[in-house]
C-alpha positions as a Python dict, from the first residue, in 0.01 Angstrom:
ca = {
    (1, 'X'): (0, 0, 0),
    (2, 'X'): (-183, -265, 137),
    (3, 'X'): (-278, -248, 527),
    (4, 'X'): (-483, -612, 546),
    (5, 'X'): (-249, -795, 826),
    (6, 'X'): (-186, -1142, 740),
    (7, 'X'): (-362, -1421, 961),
    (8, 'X'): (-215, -1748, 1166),
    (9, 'X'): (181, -1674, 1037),
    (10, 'X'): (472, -1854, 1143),
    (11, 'X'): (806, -1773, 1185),
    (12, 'X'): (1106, -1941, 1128),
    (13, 'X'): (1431, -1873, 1214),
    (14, 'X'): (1804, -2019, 1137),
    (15, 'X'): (2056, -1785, 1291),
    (16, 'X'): (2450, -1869, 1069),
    (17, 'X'): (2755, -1718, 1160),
    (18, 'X'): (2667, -1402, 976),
    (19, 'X'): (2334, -1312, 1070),
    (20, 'X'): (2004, -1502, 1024),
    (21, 'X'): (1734, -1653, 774),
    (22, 'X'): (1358, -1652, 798),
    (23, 'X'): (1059, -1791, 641),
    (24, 'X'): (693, -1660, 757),
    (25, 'X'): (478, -1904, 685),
    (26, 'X'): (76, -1840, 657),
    (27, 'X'): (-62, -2164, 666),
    (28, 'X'): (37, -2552, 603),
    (29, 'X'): (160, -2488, 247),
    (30, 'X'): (155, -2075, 162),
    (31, 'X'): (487, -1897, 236),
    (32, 'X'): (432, -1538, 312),
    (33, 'X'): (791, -1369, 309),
    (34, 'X'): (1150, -1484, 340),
    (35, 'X'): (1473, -1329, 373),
    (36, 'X'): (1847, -1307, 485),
    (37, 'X'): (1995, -1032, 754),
    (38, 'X'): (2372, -986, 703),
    (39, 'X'): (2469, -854, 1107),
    (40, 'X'): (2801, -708, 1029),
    (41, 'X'): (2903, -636, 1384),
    (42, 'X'): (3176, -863, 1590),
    (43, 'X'): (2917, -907, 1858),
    (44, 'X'): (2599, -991, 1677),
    (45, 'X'): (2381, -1153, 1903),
    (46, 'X'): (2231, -801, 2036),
    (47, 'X'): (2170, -695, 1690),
    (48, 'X'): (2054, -1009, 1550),
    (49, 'X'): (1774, -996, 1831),
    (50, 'X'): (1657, -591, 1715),
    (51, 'X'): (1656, -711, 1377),
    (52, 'X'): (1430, -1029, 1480),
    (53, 'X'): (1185, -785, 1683),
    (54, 'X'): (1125, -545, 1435),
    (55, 'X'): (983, -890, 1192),
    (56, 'X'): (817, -999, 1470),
    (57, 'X'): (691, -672, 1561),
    (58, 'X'): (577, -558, 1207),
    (59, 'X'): (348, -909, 1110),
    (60, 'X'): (341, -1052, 1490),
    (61, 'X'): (307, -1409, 1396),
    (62, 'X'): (140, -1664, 1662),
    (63, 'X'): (421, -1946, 1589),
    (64, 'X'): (804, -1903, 1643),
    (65, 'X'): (1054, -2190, 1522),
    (66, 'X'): (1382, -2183, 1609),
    (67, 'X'): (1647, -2473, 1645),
    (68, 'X'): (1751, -2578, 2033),
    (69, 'X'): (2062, -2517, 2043),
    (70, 'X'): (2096, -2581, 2379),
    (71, 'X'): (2256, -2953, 2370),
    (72, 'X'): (2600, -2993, 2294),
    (73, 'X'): (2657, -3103, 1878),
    (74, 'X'): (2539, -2770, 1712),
    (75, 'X'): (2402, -2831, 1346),
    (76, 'X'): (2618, -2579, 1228),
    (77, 'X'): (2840, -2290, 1340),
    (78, 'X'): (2582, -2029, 1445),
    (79, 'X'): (2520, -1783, 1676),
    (80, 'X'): (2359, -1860, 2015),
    (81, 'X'): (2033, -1745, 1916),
    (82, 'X'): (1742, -1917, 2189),
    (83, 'X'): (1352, -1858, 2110),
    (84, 'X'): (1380, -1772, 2493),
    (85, 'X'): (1594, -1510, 2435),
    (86, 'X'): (1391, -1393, 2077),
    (87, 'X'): (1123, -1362, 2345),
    (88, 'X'): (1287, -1189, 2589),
    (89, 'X'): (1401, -932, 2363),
    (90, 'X'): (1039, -863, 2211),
    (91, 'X'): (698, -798, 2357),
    (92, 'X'): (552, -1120, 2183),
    (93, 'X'): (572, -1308, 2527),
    (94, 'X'): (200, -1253, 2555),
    (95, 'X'): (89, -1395, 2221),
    (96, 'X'): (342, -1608, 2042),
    (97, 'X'): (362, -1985, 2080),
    (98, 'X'): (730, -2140, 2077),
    (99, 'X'): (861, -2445, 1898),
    (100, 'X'): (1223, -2548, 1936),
    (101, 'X'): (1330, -2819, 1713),
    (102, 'X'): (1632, -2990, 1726),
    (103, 'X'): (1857, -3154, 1381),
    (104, 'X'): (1994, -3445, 1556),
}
């Protein structure tokens, strides 16, 4: 196993009406790791937000992306996933930077 930590990751993350997606990105061009968490549960946001901790938790990147979902078209049918509330959840308050970026 190897214990060398990754450097300078970013996350990104597209929550969908049954779970989420993420990319970690380490650098401009290398993707790291990339996956798909089914949340099977009728309310999934609580889940959805452990399941997001323990990735951000295990390689602690220093970028989060995550669509604003905050205005009133939605880019698709989603949960109600906010980096505020990512951060919130998780201890990564102190060293993660946020982006929001919006599809319209």
């Amino acid at each position: 196993m190897n214990d060398v930590q990754p450097q300078n990751l970013v996350l990104s993350i597209y929550p969908f009406s049954r779970g989420f997606a993420f990319v970690f990105f380490e650098g401009p061009e290398s993707l790291f790791d990339w996956g798909v968490k089914e949340i099977k549960e009728k309310h999934k946001n609580p889940r959805t937000l452990d399941e997001i901790k323990k990735l951000i938790d295990q390689y602690r990147p220093e970028v989060l992306v995550i669509e604003d979902t905050s205005g009133k078209l939605r880019c698709h049918a989603g949960q109600q996933i906010t980096a505020s509330g990512v951060l919130y959840a998780t201890d990564a308050r102190a060293w993660i930077a946020v982006t929001d970026y919006s599809c319209q």
